[in-house]
SEKE-873476 format. One record per residue (C-alpha): residue in three letters; z, y, x. Coordinates in steps of 0.1 Angstrom, whole numbers, padded with zeros to 4 digits. Layout:
# SEKE-873476
    r     zz     yy     xx
  ALA      Z      Y      X
...
***
This chain:
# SEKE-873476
    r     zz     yy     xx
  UNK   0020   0505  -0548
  UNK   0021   0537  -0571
  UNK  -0012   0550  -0556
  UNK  -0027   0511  -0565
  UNK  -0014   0513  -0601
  UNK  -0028   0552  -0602
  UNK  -0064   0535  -0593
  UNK  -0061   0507  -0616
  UNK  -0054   0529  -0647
  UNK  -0076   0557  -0637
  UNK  -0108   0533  -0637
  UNK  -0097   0514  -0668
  UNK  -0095   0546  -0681
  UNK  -0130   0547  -0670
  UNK  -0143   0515  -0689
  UNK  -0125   0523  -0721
  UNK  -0133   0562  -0726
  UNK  -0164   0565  -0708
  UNK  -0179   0606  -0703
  UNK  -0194   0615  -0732
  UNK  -0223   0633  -0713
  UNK  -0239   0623  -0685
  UNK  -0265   0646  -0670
  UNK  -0299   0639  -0679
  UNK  -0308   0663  -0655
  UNK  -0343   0658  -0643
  UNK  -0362   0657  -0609
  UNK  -0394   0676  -0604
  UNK  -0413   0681  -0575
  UNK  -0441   0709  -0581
  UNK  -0465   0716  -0555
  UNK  -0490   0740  -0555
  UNK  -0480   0755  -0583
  UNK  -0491   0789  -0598
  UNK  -0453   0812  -0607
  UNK  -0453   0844  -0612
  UNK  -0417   0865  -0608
  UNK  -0412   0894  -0632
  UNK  -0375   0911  -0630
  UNK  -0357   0942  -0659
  UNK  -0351   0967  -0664
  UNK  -0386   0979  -0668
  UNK  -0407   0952  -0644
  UNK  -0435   0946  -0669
  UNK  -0421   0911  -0682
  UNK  -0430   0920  -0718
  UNK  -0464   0933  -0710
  UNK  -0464   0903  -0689
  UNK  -0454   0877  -0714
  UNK  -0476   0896  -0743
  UNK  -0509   0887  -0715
  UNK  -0498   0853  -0713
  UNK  -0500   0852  -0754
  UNK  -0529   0866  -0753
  UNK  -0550   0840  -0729
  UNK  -0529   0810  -0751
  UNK  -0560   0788  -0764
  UNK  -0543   0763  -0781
  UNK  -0504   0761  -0786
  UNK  -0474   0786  -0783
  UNK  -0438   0768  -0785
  UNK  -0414   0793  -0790
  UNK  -0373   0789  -0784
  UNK  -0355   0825  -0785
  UNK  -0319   0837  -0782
  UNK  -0327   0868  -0792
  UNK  -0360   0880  -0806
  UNK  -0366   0915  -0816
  UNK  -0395   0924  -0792
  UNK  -0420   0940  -0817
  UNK  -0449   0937  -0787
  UNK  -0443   0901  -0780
  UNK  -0438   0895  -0819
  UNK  -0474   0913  -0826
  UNK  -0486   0892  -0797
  UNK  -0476   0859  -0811
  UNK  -0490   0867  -0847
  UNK  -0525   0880  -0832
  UNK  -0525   0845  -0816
  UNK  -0513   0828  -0847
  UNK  -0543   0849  -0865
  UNK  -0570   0835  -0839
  UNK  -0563   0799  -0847
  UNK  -0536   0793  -0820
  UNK  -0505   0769  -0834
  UNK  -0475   0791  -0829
  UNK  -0443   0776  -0839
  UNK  -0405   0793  -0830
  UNK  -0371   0775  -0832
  UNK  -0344   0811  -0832
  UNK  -0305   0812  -0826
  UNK  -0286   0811  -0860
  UNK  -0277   0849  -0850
  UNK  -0311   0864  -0861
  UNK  -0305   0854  -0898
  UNK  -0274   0880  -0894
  UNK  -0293   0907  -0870
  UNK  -0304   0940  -0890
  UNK  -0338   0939  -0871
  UNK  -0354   0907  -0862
  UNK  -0389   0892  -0857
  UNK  -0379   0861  -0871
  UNK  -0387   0877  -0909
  UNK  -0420   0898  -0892
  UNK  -0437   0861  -0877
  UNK  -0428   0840  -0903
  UNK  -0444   0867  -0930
  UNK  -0472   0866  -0905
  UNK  -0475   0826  -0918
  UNK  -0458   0817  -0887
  UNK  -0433   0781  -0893
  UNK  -0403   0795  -0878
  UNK  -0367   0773  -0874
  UNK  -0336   0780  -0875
  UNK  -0310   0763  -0847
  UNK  -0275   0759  -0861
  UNK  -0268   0732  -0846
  UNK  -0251   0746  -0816
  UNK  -0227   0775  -0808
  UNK  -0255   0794  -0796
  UNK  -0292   0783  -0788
  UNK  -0296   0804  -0759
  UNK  -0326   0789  -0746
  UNK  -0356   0816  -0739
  UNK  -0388   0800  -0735
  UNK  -0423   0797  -0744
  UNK  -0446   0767  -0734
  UNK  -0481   0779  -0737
  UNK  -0509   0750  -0741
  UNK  -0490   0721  -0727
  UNK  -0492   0738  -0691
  UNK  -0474   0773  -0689
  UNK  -0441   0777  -0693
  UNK  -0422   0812  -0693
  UNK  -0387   0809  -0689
  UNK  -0357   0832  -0674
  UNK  -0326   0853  -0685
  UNK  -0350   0876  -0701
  UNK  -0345   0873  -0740
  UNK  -0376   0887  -0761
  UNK  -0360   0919  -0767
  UNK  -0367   0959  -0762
  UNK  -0332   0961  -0743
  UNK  -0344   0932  -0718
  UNK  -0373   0950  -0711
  UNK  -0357   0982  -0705
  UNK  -0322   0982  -0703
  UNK  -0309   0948  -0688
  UNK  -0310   0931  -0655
  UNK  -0329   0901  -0662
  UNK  -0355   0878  -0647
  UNK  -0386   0858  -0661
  UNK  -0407   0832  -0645
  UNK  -0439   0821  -0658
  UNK  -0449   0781  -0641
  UNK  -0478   0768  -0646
  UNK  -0473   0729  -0645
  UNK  -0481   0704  -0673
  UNK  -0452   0681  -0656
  UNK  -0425   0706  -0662
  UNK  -0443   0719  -0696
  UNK  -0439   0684  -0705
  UNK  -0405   0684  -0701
  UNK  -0400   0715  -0716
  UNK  -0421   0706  -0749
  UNK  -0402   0672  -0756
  UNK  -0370   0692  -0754
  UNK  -0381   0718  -0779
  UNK  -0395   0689  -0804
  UNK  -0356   0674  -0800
  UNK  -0339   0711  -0811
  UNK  -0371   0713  -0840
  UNK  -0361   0679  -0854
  UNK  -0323   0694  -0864
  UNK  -0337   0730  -0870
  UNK  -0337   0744  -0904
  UNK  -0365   0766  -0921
  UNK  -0362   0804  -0918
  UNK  -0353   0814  -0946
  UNK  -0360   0855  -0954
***
């Protein structure tokens, strides 16, 4: 009888405070689908990100943690400078940080946002023209490249870019401007 009265109060429980979050979690299936694998300390993921940038043609989406790679930063406003649409959404934190990129791209002309909606906005991606997506532990920074174990993958899949790109429009739409 007690585990019956357990039950009944546990699913009520259920019907009056339902889970604030359910996963949204996504299926993909990609197949035949161009990755490369880059791993820190010193594996060539800036230099490989910066040759991604470089063959963008159309649109970069930026989301960064941190962001204080001066090679990746140059890279982005060269592309910017060519007529490729760069746009970054950045962690609160780089409004505090003594040396950023945030204030070097946006000088560049670059609309950079501000996330400050969440604890941290730890995301570290790029989607480059609706099909290339570089993702990983690996934050844009010198230390990444040399100093910390980290790992990047670059996919190339308009599916998943898709996927990638609505969630960056949904973290733009409650950024702020970067202010310098």
């Amino acid at each position: 009888m007690k585990k019956r009265i357990l039950w009944i109060i546990v699913s009520l429980s259920f019907i009056l405070f339902p889970l604030h979050q359910i996963s949204h979690a996504t299926d993909i299936t990609l197949i035949n689908t161009k990755t490369q694998v880059c791993f820190s300390p010193n594996g060539g993921c800036t230099e490989t990100i910066v040759n991604q940038i470089e063959s963008a043609k159309s649109e970069i989406l930026v989301q960064a943690y941190s962001f204080t790679s001066a090679p990746i930063a140059k890279a982005l406003t060269d592309a910017f400078k060519r007529g490729v649409t760069v746009e970054a959404i950045l962690d609160k934190s780089q409004k505090r940080e003594r040396y950023t990129s945030a204030t070097f791209i946006s000088n560049a002309g670059i609309p950079t946002y501000i996330d400050s909606k969440h604890a941290i906005a730890h995301n570290k991606i790029m989607i480059i023209d609706k099909e290339t997506v570089i993702t990983g532990s690996f934050n844009f920074t010198k230390a990444a490249e040399e100093k910390n174990a980290e790992n990047l993958l670059i996919i190339k899949a308009k599916d998943l870019a898709k996927l990638y790109i609505d969630n960056w429009y949904k973290h733009k739409e409650h950024s702020e401007p970067y202010e310098r």
